[in-house]
PAFI-77183 format. One line per field, with one value per residue (C-alpha): residue number from 1; residue in one letter; chain; x, y, z. Coordinates in steps of 0.2 Angstrom, whole numbers. Example, Ala and Ser with C-alpha at 12.3 -4.5 7.8 and 13.67 -1.06 7.14 Angstrom:
BEGIN
k 1/2
r A/S
c A/A
c1 62/68
c2 -22/-5
c3 39/36
//
This chain:
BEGIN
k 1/2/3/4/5/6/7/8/9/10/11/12/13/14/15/16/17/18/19/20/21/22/23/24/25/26/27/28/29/30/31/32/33/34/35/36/37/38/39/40/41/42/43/44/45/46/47/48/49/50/51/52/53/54/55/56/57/58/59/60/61/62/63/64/65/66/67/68/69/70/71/72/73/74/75/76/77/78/79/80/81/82/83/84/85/86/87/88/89/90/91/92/93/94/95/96/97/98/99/100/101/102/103/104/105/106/107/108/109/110/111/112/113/114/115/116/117/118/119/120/121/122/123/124/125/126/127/128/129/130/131/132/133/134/135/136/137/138/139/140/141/142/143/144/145/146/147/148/149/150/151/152/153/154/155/156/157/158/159/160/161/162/163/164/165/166/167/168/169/170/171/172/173/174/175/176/177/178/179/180/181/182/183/184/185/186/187/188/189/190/191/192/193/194/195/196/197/198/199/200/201/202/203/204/205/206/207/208/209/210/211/212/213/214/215/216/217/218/219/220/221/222/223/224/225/226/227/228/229/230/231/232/233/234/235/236/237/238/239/240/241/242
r X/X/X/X/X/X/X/X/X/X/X/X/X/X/X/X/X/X/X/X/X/X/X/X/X/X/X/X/X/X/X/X/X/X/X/X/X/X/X/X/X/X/X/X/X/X/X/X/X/X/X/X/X/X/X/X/X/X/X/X/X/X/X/X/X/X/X/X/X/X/X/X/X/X/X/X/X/X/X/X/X/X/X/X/X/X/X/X/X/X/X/X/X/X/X/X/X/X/X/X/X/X/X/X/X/X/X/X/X/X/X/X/X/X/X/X/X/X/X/X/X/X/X/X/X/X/X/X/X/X/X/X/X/X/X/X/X/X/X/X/X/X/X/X/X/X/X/X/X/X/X/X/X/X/X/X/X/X/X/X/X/X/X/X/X/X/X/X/X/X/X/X/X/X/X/X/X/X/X/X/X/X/X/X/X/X/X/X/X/X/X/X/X/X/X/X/X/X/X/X/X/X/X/X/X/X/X/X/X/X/X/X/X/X/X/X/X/X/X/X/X/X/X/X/X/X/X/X/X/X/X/X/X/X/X/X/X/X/X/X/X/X
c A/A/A/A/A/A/A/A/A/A/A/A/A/A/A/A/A/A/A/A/A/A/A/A/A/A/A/A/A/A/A/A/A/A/A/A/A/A/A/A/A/A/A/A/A/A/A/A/A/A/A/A/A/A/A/A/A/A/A/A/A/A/A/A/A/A/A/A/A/A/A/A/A/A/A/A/A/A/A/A/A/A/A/A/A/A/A/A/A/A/A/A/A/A/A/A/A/A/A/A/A/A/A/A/A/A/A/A/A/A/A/A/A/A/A/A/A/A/A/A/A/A/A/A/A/A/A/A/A/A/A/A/A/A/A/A/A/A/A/A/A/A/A/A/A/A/A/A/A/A/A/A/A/A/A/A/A/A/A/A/A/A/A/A/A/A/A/A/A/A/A/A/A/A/A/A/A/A/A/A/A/A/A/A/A/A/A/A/A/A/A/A/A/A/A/A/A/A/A/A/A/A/A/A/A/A/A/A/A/A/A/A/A/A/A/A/A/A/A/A/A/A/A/A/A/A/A/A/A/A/A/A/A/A/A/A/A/A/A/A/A/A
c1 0/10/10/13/12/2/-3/-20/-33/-49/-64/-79/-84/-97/-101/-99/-106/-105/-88/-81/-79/-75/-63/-62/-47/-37/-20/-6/1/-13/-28/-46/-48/-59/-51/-58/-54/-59/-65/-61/-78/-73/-71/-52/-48/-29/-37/-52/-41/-33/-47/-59/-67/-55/-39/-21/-11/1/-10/-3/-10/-12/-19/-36/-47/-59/-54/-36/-35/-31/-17/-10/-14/-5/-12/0/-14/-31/-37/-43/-52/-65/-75/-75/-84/-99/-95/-78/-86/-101/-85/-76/-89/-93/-77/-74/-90/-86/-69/-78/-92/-81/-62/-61/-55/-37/-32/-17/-23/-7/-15/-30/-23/-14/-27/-38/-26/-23/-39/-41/-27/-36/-51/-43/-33/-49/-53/-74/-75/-71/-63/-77/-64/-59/-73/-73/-53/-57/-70/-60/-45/-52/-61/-44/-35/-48/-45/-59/-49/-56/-50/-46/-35/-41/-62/-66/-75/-65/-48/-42/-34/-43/-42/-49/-68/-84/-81/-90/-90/-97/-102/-106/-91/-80/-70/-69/-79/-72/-87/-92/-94/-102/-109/-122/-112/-103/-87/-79/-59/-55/-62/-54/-39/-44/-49/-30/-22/-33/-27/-10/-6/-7/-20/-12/-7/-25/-34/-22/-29/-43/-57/-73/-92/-95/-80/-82/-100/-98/-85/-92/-109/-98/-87/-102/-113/-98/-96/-114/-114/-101/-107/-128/-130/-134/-123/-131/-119/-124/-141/-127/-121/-126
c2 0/17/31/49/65/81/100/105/115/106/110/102/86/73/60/42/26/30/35/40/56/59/75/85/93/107/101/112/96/87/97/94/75/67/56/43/48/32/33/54/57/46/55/51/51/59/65/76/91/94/91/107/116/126/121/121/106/94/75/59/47/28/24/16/5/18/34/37/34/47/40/55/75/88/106/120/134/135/153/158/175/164/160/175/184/178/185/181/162/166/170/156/144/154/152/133/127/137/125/110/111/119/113/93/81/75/87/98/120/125/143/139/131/148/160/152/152/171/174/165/173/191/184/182/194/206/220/214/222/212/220/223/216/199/190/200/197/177/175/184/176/157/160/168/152/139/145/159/177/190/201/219/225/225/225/207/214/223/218/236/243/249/267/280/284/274/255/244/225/209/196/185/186/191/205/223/230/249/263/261/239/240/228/224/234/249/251/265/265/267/250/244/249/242/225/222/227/212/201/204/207/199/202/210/222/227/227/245/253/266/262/274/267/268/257/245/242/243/229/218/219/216/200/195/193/187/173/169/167/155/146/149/134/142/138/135/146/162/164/165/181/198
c3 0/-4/6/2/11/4/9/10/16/21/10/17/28/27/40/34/44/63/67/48/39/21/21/4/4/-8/-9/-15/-28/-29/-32/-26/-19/-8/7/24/39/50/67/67/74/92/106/108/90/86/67/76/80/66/51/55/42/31/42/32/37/32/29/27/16/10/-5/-4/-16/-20/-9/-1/19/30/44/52/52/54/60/50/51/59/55/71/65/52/71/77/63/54/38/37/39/26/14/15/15/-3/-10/-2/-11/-29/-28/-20/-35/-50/-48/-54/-42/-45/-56/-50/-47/-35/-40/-34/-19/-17/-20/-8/5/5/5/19/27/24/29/45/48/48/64/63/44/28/14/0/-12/-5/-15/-30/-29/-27/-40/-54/-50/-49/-67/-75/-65/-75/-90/-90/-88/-96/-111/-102/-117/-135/-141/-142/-157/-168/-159/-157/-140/-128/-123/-112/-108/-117/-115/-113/-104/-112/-99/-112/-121/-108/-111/-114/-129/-137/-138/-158/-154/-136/-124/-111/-96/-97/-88/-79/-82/-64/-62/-78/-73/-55/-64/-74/-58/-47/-60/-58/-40/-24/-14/0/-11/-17/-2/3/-14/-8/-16/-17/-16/-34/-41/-26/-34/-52/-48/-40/-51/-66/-58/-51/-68/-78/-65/-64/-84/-84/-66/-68/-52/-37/-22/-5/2/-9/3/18/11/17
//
């Protein structure tokens, strides 16, 4: 039986028979997969501990018939500021379930793994405010990371660069249309330019850009309906969110 060590983050936890969980967990090399943990839900089980909700740790791992075994856990982070905020816990059971119903299992996302563990981090690390851009942040960057990032530099219809004032944002298509082609949604340059910068840039260095009410709106609308095209399902965690 081979055994092999991995980093994760755990994603979600089902109960299985009367003392059994199946974990799914995001790992860094790995990508999405779905693991037993036996006997975890005993009261002097060794597992318990360390395999809470959206806890970072290091897992070791046998490989099983159907699902991998889960012999040994060890805790690396636990995010302590998730339970003491509500939202903060709404947000990350929103992005936990976007990966646990978009990402495919087994198949390796070390971006994803990373994106969602900044986030995490920032979700955190908050004074009982979240930042209106952590999800916003998180959704555009987990469509870009799957394949799906949007065109923010030439008119998806006519293919010439986009300039100043008048543009336009296809969700459909996704991407920037010029004035003369348009689109469903208008869009501001400040948050064009707000969009390319999200894309490039870590998060901790957005969350320090001053952000006025406007932006912070159009933003998220748009991120939000070009998500929502490409992901229509609705997600029980979306009701969760104020």
């Amino acid at each position: 039986m081979a055994i092999f060590k991995t980093k994760g983050i755990i994603l979600k936890r089902t109960n299985l028979g009367e003392a059994d969980r199946i974990l799914t967990i995001l790992t860094q090399d790995r990508g999405k997969i779905r693991v037993v943990a036996k006997g975890i839900r005993k009261t002097l089980s060794k597992l318990a501990g360390n395999c809470e909700l959206f806890t970072a740790g290091n897992f070791m791992l046998a490989e099983g018939r159907n699902l991998d075994i889960l012999t040994s856990a060890e805790m690396t982070e636990c995010f302590p500021g998730l339970r003491k905020n509500l939202k903060a816990t709404q947000s990350a059971y929103y992005m936990a379930e976007i990966i646990e119903k978009r990402l495919p299992d087994d198949e390796p996302h070390e971006q994803i793994f990373n994106l969602f563990s900044e986030c995490l981090s920032e979700l955190d690390d908050n004074d009982q405010t979240i930042h209106p851009l952590i999800l916003p942040f998180f959704e555009i960057n987990f469509l870009s990371d799957t394949g799906f990032e949007p065109e923010l530099y030439e008119c998806l219809a006519c293919g010439e660069k986009i300039t100043p004032e008048g543009n336009f944002f296809s969700v459909e298509n996704g991407g920037l249309a010029c004035p003369a082609c348009k689109a469903d949604l208008k869009i501001s340059d400040e948050t064009i330019k707000l969009l390319r910068l999200i894309l490039k840039h870590k998060i901790k260095n957005i969350l320090k850009i001053k952000l006025n009410k406007i932006t912070e709106k159009e933003i998220t609308k748009l991120i939000k309906y070009y998500f929502k095209n490409l992901h229509p399902e609705n997600l029980k965690s979306e009701s969760f969110l104020i």
